[in-house]
C-alpha positions as CSV (number, residue, x, y, z in Angstrom):
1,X,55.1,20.4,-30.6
2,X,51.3,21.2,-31.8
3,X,50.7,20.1,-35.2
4,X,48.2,22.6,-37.1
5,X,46.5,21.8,-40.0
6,X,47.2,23.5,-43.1
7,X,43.9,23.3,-44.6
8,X,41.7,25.7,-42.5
9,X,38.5,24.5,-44.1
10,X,39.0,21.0,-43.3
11,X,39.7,21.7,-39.5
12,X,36.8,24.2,-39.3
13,X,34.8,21.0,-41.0
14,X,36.1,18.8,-38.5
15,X,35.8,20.9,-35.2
16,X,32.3,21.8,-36.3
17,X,31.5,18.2,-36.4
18,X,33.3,17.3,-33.4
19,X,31.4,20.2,-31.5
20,X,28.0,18.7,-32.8
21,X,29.1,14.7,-31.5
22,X,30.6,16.1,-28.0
23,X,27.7,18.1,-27.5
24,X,24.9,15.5,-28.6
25,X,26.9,13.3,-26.3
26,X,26.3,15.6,-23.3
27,X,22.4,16.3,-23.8
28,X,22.4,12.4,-24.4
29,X,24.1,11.6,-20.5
30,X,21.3,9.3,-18.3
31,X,20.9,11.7,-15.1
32,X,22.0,8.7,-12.5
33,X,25.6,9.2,-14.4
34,X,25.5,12.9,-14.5
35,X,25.2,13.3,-10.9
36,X,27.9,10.8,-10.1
37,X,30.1,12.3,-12.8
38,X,29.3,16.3,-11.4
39,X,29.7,14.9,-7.7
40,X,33.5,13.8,-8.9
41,X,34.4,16.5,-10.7
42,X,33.0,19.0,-7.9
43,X,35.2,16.9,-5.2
44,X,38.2,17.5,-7.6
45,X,37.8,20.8,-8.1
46,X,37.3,21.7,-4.6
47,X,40.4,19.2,-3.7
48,X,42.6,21.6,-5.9
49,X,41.1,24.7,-5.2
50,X,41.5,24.1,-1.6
51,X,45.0,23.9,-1.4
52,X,45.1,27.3,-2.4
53,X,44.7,30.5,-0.9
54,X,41.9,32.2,-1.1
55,X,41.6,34.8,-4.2
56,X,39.1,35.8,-7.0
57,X,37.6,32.7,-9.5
58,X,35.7,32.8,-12.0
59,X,33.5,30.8,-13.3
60,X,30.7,30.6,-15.9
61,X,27.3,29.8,-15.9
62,X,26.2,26.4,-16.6
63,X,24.3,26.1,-20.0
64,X,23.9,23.6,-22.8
65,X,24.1,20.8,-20.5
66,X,27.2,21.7,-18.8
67,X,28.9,20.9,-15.3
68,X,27.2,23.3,-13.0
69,X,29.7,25.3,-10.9
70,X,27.2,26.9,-8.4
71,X,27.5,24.8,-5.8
72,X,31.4,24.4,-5.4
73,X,31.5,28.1,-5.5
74,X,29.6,28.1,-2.4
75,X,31.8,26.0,-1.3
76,X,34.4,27.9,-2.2
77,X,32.9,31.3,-1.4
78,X,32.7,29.8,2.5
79,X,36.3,28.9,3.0
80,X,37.1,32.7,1.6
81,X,37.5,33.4,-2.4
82,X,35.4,35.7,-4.4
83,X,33.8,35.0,-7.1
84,X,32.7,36.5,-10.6
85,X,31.0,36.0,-14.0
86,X,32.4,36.4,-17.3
87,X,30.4,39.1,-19.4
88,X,30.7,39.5,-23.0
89,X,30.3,43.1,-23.6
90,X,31.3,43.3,-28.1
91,X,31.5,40.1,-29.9
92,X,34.9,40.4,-31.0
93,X,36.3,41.9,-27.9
94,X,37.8,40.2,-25.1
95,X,35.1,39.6,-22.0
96,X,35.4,41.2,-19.1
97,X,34.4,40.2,-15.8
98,X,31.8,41.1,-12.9
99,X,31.8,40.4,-9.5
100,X,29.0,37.3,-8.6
101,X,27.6,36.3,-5.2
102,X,24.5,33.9,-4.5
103,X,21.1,35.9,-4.7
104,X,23.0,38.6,-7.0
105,X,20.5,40.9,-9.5
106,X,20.9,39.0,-12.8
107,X,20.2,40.0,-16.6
108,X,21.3,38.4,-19.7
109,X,23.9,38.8,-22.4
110,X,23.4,39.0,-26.2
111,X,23.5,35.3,-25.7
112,X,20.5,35.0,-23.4
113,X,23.2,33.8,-20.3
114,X,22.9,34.9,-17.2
115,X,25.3,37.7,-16.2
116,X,25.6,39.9,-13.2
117,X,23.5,43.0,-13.9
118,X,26.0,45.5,-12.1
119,X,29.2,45.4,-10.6
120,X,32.6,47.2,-11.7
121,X,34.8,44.8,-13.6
122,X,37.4,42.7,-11.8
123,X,40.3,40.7,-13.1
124,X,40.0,36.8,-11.7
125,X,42.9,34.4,-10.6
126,X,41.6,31.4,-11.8
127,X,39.3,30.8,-14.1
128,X,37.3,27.8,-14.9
129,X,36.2,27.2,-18.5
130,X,33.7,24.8,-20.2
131,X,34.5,22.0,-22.2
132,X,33.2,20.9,-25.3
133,X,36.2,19.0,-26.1
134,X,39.5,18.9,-25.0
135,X,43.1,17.1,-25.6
136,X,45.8,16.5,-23.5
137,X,48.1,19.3,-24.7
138,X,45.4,21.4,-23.0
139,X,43.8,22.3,-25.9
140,X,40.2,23.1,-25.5
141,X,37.1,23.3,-27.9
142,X,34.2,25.5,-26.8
143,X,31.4,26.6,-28.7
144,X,33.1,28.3,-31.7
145,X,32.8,32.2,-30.3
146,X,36.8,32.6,-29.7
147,X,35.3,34.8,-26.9
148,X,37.8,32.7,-24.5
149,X,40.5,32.8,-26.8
150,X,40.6,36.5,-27.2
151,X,40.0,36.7,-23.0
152,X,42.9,35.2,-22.1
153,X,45.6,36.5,-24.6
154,X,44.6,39.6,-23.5
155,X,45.1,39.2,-19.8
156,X,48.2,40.1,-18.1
157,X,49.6,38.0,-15.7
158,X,47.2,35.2,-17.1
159,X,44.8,33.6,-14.1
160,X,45.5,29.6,-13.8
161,X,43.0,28.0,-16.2
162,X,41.5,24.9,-16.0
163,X,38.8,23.3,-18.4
164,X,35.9,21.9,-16.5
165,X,34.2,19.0,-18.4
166,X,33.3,15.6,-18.9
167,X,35.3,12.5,-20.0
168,X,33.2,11.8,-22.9
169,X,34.6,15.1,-24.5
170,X,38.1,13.8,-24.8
171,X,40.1,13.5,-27.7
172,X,43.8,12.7,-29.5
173,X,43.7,16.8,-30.5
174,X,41.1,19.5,-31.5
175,X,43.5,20.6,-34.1
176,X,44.2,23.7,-32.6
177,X,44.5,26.6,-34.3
178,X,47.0,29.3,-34.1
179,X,44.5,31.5,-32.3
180,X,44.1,28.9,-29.7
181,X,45.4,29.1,-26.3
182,X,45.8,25.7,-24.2
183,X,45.0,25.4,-21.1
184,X,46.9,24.8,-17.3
185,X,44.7,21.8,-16.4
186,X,41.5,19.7,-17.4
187,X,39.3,18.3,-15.0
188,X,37.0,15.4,-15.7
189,X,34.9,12.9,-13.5
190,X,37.9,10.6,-14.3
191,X,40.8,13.2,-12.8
192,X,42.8,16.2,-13.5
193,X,45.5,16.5,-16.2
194,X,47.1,18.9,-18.8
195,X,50.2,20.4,-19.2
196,X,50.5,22.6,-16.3
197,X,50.0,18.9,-13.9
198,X,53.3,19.2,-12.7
199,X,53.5,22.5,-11.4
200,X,50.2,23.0,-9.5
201,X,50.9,26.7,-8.6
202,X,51.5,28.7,-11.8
């Protein structure tokens, strides 16, 4: 059972601070231990992803320090799957997404990230999602937008998510708010876990 907090301005205090640590932490990674902790996280990724069959993923781009995805997807993108950007199109709307392949025409969103400049939207079947924090019922802290949140309550059947991070952003709980959605699976440098571990197909 997820226990919520029942003073909201207290959490929002609290996951605005731990956003600020998580993140400082990131920026604050020595390069050597980036690259060994992106080479481990690729490998898992591609472990997991490879025992599937080929569909549609998407993925976002890296910013803010984040785990850049761009080379498993050509990984990915040679043994078959698709591949596609999230786009936010109205801030309190879910995103939709566009189709994405190496070399595409790019533009930017209201957010100055990179997003496909064309392509007719497309619904993905998994979807990997940064990680400022995360706990191990899944929960997942990004950067305080609720774009996510909003994206995948409205999606029907819901893709197979998985949070894409590093360890240092682990914690006991984010203090999850109702909003909140958790995810299948959280991958780290250290390994894979979450609530949907035990059933590796949704």
């Amino acid at each position: 059972m997820v226990i919520r907090s029942e003073n909201s301005s207290q959490n929002v205090s609290f996951r605005a601070r731990l956003r600020r640590e998580r993140i400082a932490s990131r920026d604050g990674m020595a390069a050597e231990a980036r690259a060994r902790a992106d080479a481990a996280i690729e490998s898992r990724l591609f472990e997991l992803l490879g025992a599937r069959a080929p569909g549609l993923i998407a993925f976002c781009w890296p910013v803010r320090s984040e785990f850049d995805a761009r080379p498993l997807m050509a990984r990915l993108l040679a043994q078959g799957w698709r591949a596609c950007l999230p786009v936010v199109e109205q801030s309190a709307s879910p995103m939709v997404f566009r189709a994405w392949v190496p070399g595409a025409a790019m533009g930017t969103d209201r957010h100055g990230i990179p997003i496909p400049a064309d392509g007719e939207p497309c619904r993905p079947d998994v979807i990997l999602l940064p990680l400022v924090a995360f706990d191990r019922q899944g929960y997942r802290l990004g950067y305080g937008g609720g774009y996510f949140d909003r994206t995948l309550a409205a999606l029907r059947p819901r893709p197979w998510t998985i949070g894409v991070g590093y360890e240092l952003g682990r914690v006991d709980s984010i203090r999850p708010e109702p909003h909140d959605v958790p995810l299948d699976l959280c991958v780290t440098e250290a390994g894979i876990g979450g609530p949907g571990l035990n059933r590796l197909e949704p």
